[in-house]
Backbone as a printed PyTorch tensor [residue, N CA C, xyz], in Angstrom:
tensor([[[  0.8550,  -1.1780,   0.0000],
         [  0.0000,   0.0000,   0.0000],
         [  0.8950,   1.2330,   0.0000]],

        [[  0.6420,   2.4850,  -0.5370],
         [  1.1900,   3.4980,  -0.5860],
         [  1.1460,   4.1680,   0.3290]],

        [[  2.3930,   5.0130,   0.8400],
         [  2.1030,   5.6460,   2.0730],
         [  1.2930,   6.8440,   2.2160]],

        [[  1.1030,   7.5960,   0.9170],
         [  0.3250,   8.5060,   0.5230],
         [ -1.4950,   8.0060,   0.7290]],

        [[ -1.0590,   7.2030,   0.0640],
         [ -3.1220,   7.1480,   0.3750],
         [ -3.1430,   6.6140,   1.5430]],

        [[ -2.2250,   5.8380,   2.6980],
         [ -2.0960,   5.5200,   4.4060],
         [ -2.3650,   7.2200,   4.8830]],

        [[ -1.4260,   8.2060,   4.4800],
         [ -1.6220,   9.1630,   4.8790],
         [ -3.3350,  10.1040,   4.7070]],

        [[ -3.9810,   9.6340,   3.3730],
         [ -4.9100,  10.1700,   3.1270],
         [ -6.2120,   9.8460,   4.0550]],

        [[ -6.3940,   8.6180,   4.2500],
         [ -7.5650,   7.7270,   5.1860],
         [ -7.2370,   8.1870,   6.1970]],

        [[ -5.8130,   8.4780,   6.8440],
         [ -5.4760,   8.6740,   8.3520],
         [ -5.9020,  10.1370,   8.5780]],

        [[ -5.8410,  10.7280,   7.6690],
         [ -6.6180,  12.6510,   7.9260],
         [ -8.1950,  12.3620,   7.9710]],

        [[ -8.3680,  11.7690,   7.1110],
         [-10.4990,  11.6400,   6.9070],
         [-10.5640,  11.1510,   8.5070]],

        [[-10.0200,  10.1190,   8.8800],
         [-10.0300,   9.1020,  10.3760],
         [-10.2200,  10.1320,  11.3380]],

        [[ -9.4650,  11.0300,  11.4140],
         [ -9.2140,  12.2820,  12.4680],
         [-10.2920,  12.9940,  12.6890]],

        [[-11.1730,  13.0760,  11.4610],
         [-12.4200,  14.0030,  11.8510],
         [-13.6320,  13.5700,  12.2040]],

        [[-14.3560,  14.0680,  13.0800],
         [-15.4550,  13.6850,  14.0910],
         [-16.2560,  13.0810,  12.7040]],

        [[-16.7050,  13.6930,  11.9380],
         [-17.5110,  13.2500,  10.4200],
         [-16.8030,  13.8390,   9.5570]],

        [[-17.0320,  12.8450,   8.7060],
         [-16.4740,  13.5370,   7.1220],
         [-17.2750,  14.2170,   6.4800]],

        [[-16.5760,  15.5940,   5.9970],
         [-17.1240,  16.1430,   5.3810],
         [-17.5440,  16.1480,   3.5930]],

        [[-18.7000,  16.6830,   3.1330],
         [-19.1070,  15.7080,   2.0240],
         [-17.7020,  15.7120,   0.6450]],

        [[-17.0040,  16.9360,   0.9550],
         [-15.7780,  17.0590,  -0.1840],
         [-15.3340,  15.6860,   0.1810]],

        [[-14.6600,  15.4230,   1.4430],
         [-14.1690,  13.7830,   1.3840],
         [-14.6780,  12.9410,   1.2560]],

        [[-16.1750,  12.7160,   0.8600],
         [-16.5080,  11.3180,   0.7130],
         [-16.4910,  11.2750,  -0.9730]],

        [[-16.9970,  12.9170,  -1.4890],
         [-17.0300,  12.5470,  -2.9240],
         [-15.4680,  12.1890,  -3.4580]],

        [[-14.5600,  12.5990,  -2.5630],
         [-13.0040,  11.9490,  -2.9120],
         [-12.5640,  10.6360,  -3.1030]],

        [[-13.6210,  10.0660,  -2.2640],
         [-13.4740,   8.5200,  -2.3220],
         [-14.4280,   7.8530,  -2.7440]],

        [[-13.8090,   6.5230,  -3.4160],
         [-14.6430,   5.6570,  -4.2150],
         [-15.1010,   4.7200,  -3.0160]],

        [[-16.3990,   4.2860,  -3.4550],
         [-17.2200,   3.6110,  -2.5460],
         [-16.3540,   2.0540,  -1.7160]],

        [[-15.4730,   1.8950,  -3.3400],
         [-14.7890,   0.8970,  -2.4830],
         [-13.7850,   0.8550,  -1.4950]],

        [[-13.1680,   1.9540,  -1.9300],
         [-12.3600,   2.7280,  -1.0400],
         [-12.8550,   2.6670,   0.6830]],

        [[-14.3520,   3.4520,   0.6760],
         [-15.0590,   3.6180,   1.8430],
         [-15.0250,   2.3970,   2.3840]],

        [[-15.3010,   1.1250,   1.7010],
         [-16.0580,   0.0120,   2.3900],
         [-14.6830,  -0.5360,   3.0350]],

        [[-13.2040,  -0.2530,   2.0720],
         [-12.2130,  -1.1840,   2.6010],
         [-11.4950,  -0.0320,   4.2050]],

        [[-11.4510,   1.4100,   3.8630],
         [-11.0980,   2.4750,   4.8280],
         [-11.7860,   1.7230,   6.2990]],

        [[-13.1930,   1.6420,   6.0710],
         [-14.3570,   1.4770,   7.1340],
         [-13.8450,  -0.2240,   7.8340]],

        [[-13.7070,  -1.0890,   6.9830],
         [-13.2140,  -2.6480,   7.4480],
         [-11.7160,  -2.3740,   8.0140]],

        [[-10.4750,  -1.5220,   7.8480],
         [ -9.6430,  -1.3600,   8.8060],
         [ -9.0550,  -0.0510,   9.5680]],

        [[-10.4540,   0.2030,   9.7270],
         [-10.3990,   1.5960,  10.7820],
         [ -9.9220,   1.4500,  12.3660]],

        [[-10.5850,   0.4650,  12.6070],
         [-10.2670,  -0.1640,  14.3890],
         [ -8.7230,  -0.0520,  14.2640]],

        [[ -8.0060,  -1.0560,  13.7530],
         [ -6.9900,  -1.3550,  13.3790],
         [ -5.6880,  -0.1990,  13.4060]],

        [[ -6.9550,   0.8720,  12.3520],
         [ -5.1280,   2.3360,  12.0750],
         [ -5.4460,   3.0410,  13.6500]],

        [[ -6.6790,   2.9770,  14.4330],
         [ -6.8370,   3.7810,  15.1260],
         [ -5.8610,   2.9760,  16.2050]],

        [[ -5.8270,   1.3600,  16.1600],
         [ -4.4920,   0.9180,  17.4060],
         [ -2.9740,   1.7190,  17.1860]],

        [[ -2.6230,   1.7770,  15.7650],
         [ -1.3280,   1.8420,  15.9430],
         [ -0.6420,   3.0630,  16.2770]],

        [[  0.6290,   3.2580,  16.9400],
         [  1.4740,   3.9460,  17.1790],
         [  1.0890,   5.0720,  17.3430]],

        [[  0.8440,   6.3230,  17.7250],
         [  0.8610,   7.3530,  16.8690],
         [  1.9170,   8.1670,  17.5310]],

        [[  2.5330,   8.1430,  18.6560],
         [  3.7130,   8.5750,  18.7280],
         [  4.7190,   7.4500,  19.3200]],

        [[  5.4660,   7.7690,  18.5240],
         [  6.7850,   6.4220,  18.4430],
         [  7.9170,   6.4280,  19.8010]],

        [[  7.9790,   5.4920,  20.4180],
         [  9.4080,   5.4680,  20.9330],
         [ 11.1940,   6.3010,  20.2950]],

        [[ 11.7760,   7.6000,  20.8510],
         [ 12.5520,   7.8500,  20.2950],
         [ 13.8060,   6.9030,  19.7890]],

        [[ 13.9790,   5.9240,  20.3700],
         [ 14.6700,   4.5920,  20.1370],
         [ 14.2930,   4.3120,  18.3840]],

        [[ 12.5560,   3.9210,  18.6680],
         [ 12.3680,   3.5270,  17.0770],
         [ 12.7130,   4.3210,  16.1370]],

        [[ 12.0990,   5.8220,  16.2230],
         [ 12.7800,   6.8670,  15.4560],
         [ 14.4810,   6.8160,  14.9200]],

        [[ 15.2920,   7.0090,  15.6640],
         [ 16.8020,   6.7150,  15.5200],
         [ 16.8050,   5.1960,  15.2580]],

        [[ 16.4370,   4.2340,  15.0400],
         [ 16.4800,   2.8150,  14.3320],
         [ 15.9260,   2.9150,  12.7700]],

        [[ 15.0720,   3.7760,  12.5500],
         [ 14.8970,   4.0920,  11.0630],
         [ 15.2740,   4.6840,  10.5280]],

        [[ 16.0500,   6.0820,  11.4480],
         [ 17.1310,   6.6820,  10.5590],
         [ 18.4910,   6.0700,  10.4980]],

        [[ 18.6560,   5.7400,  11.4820],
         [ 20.2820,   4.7910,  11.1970],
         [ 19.9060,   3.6360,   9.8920]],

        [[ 18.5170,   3.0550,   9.8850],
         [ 18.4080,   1.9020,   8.8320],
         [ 18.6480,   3.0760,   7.0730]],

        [[ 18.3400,   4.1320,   7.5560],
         [ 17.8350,   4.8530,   5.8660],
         [ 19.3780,   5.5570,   5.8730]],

        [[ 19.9620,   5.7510,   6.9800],
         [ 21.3370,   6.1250,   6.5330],
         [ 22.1260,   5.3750,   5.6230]],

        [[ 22.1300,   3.7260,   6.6750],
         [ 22.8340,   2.7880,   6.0480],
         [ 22.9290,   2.4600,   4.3460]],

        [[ 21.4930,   3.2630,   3.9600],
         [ 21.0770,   2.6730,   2.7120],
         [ 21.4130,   3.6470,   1.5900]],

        [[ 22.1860,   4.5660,   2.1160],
         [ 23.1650,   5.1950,   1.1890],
         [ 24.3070,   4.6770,   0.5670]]])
């Protein structure tokens, strides 16, 4: 999955209701699959251990 459209569902997620510009943004299937792993984005992370942070930049350094 792209991190761009991860990023896109995770802004709509944030708001109490969506407003109608964002639903006409999204395709219905879109909605039905957003709506089946909503529980899910709302578990993860949202602020990281500074440890993990400095483990992904040392990994993206390395990869120079």
């Amino acid at each position: 999955m792209d991190e761009t459209f991860t990023k896109t569902l995770n802004a709509t997620a944030n708001q109490a209701l969506m407003n109608e510009n964002a639903q006409e943004n999204l395709d219905a299937d879109d909605m039905i699959f957003y709506n089946s792993i909503r529980a899910d984005l709302d578990l993860l992370t949202k602020k990281p251990k500074v440890q993990t942070i400095h483990q992904i930049l040392d990994y993206s350094k390395s990869l120079r």
